[in-house]
C-alpha positions in Angstrom: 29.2 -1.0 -73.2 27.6 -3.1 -76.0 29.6 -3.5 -79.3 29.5 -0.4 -81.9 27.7 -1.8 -85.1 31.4 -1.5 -86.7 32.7 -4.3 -84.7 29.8 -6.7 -85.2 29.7 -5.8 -88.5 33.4 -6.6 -88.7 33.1 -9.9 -86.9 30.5 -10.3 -89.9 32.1 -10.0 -92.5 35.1 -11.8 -91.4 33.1 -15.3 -90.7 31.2 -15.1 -94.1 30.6 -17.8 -95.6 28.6 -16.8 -98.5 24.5 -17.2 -98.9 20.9 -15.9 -97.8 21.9 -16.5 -94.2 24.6 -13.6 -93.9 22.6 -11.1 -95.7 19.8 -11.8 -93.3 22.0 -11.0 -90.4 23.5 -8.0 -91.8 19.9 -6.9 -92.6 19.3 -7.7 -88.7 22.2 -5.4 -87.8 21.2 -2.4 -89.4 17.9 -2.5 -87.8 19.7 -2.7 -84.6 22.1 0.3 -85.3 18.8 2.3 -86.1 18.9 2.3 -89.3 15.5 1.2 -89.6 14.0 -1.4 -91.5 13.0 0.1 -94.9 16.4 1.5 -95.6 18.0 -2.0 -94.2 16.0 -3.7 -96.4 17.1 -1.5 -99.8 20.6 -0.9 -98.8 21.2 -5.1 -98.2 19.3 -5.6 -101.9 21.9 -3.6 -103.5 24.9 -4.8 -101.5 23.6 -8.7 -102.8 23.6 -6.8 -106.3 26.7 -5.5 -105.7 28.0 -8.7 -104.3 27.2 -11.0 -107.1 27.9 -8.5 -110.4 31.1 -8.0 -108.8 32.3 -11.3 -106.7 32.6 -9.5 -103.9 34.1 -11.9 -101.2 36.3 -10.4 -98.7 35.3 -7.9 -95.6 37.3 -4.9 -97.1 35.2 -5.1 -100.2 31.7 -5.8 -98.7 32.6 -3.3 -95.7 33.2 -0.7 -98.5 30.4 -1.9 -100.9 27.8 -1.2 -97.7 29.9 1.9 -97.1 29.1 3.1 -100.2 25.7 2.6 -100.2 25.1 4.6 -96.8 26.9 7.6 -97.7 24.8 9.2 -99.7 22.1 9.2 -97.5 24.6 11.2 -94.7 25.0 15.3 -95.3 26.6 18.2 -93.1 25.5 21.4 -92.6 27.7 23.8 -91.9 26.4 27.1 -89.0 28.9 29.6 -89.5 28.1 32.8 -87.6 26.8 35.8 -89.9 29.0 38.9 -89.7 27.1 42.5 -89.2 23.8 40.5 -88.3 21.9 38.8 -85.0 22.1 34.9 -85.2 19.1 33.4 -83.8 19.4 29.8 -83.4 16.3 27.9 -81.9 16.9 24.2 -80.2 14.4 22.1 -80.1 14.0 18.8 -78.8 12.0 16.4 -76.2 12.5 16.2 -72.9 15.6 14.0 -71.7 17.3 14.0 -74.8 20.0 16.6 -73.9 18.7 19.6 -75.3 19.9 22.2 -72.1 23.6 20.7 -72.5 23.4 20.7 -75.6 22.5 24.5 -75.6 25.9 25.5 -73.2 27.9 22.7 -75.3 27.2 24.9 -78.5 27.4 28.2 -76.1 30.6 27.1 -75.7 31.8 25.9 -79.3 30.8 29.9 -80.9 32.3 31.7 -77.8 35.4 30.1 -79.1 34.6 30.4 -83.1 33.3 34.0 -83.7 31.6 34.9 -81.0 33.4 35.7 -77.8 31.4 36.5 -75.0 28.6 38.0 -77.2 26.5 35.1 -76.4 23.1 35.3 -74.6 20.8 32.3 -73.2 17.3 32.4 -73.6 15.8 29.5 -71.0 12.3 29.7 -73.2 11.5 26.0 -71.6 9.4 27.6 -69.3 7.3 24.8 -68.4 9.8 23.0 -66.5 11.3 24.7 -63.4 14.3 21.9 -63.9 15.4 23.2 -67.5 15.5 26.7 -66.3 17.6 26.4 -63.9 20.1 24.3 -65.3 20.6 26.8 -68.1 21.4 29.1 -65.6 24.1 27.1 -63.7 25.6 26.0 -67.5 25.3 30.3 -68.5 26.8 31.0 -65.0 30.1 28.2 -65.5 29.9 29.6 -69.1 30.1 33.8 -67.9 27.0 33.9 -70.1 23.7 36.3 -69.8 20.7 33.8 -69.3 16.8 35.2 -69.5 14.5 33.6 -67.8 11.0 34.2 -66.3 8.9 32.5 -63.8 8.0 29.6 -64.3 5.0 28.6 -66.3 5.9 32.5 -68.2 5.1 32.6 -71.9 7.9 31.1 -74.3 7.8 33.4 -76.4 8.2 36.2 -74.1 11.4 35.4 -72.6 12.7 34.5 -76.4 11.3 37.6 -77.7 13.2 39.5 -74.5 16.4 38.0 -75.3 16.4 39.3 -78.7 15.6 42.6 -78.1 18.6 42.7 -75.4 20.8 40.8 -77.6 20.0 43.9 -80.0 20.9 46.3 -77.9 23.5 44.7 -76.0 25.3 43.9 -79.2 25.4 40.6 -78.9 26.3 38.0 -81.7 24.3 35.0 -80.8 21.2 33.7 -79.2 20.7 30.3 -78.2 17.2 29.6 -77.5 15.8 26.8 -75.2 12.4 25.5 -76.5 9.3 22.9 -74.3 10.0 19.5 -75.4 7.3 18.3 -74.3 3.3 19.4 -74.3 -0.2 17.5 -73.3 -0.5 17.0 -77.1 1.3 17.1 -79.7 -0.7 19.4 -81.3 -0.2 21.7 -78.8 3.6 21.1 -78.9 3.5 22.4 -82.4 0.9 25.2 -81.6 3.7 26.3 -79.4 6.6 26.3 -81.5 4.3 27.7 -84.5 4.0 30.3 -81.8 7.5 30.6 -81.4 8.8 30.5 -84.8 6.5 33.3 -85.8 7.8 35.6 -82.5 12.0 35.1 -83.8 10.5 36.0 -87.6 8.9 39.3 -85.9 11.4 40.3 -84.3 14.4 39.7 -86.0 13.9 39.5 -90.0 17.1 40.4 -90.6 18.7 37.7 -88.5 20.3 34.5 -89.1 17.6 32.4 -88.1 18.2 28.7 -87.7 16.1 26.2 -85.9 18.3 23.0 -84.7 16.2 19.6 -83.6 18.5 17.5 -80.3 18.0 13.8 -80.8 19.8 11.3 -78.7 22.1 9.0 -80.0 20.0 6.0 -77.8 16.7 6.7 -78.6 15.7 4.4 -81.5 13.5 4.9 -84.2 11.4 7.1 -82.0 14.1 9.5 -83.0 12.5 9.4 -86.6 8.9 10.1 -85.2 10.4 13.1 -83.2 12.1 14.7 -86.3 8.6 14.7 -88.2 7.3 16.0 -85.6 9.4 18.9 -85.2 9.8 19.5 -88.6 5.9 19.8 -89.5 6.2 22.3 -86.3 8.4 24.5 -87.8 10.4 23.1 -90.4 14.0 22.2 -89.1 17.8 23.6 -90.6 19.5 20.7 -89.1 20.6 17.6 -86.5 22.4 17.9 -83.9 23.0 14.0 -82.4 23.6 13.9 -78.9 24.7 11.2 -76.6 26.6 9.7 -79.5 29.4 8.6 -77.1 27.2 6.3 -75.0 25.3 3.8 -77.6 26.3 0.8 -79.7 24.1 2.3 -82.4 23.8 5.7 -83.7 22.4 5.0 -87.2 19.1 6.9 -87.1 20.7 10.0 -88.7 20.3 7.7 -92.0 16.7 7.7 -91.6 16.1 11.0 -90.8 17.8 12.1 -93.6 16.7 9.5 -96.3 12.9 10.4 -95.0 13.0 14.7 -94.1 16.3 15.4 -95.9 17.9 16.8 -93.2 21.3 17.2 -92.2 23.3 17.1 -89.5 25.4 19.8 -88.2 27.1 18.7 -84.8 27.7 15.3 -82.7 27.8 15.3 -78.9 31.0 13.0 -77.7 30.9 13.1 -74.3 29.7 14.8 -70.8 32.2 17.7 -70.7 31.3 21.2 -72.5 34.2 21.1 -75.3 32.3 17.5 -75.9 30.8 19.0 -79.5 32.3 18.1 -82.7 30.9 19.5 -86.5 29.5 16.3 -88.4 32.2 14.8 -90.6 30.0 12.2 -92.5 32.7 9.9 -93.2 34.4 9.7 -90.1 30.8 9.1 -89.2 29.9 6.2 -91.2 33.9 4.7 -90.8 32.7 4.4 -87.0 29.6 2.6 -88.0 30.5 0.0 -90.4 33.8 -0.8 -88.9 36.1 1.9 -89.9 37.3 0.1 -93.2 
């Protein structure tokens, strides 16, 4: 697997020799990580500041100076069930990005904090046969309820099923699958428009929370996804998946520097229990170097 930022930034740090030319590189190495090049750009400008009103020489300090600059930019949010009410929470995402593991990953995480079994499914990716089924097979290793439709069936339909069920049945939580993928993208936020407006209908007394799936790997396209999503339908918070598998993982400093958005959970590795709650500075330790 290619180096984490943290150790190149380490092996940095520790060969400095002072000048334009190391800055340069470390500006290069944040655009790697994902951090993209705009916040690179302002985050090195004030570490050179920093550097020079005070002399700072050694890795420690500039590891902690660039620290220190990041973390503001990095937030969690915190999804605590609601007692006495119907959570709702809607995942969106594009296709490939982990969104239907993801969706049994957090299945998994409330059974065990709040939830039990009261825990239903809703496969409202409708458009591909693939997604539907695979929420099934996770809700069946799970012993979870999973609607579903036929395919091509109306989104909103199967979601707005599950809900009323959910209602009846009880149940604590619904974990809604979403398309991540339409011929347009205005008809990808047409949908979720359509969606959104279906989960206010039906459940205005809910906890209603609408969670955006980017992968860890996916670059600055990650960025162009979370505007995308969030003009749709206006988004609560990040969940980063993948985050196990890439050198990078910085583009949660983008997408909250640009949207404000938080993030709520990381995904660390294939297995279902693979789903940690954000801890920002565990987070950034990992990227810089863990200094």
């Amino acid at each position: 697997m290619p180096k984490r930022l943290g150790s190149k930034l380490k092996e940095l740090f520790g060969r400095r020799k002072g000048g334009e030319e190391f800055f340069e590189e470390l500006e290069d190495m944040l655009i790697e990580a994902d951090i993209g090049a705009t916040v690179a750009f302002e985050v090195v400008d004030e570490l050179r500041a920093d550097a020079r009103r005070s002399k700072l020489s050694t890795r420690e300090e500039l590891a902690a100076a660039l620290g220190e600059r990041l973390r503001p930019y990095l937030s969690r949010v915190e999804l605590p069930l609601v007692e006495d009410q119907l959570n709702v929470f809607l995942v969106l995402g594009v296709n490939g990005v982990g969104k239907t593991t993801t969706i049994a990953k957090l299945a998994q995480y409330y059974r065990e904090h709040g939830a039990g079994e009261g825990v239903a499914l809703a496969a409202g990716d409708t458009f591909r046969a693939a997604a539907v089924e695979q929420l099934s097979l996770h809700g069946q290793k799970l012993g979870l309820r999973v609607v579903s439709q036929s395919s091509g069936a109306d989104p909103g339909a199967v979601i707005f099923d599950t809900i009323e069920s959910a209602k009846t049945r009880g149940e604590r939580l619904v974990l809604a699958d979403t398309a991540g993928r339409m011929h347009t993208k205005a008809n990808l936020v047409a949908e979720l428009g359509k969606v959104d407006r279906i989960v206010r209908s039906r459940s205005p007394g809910s906890n209603y929370k609408k969670l955006l799936v980017i992968d860890a790997t996916t670059g600055q396209n990650g960025l162009r996804q979370a505007e995308t999503f969030h003009e749709a339908v206006g988004v609560d918070a990040v969940v980063l998946a993948k985050y196990d598998s890439t050198a990078r993982g910085g583009i949660l400093v983008p997408i909250a520097k640009n949207l404000g958005l938080g993030c709520a959970y990381i995904g660390t590795g294939e297995k279902l229990s693979d789903l940690e709650p954000f801890d920002p500075d565990r987070y950034l330790a990992e990227l810089v170097g863990g200094v």
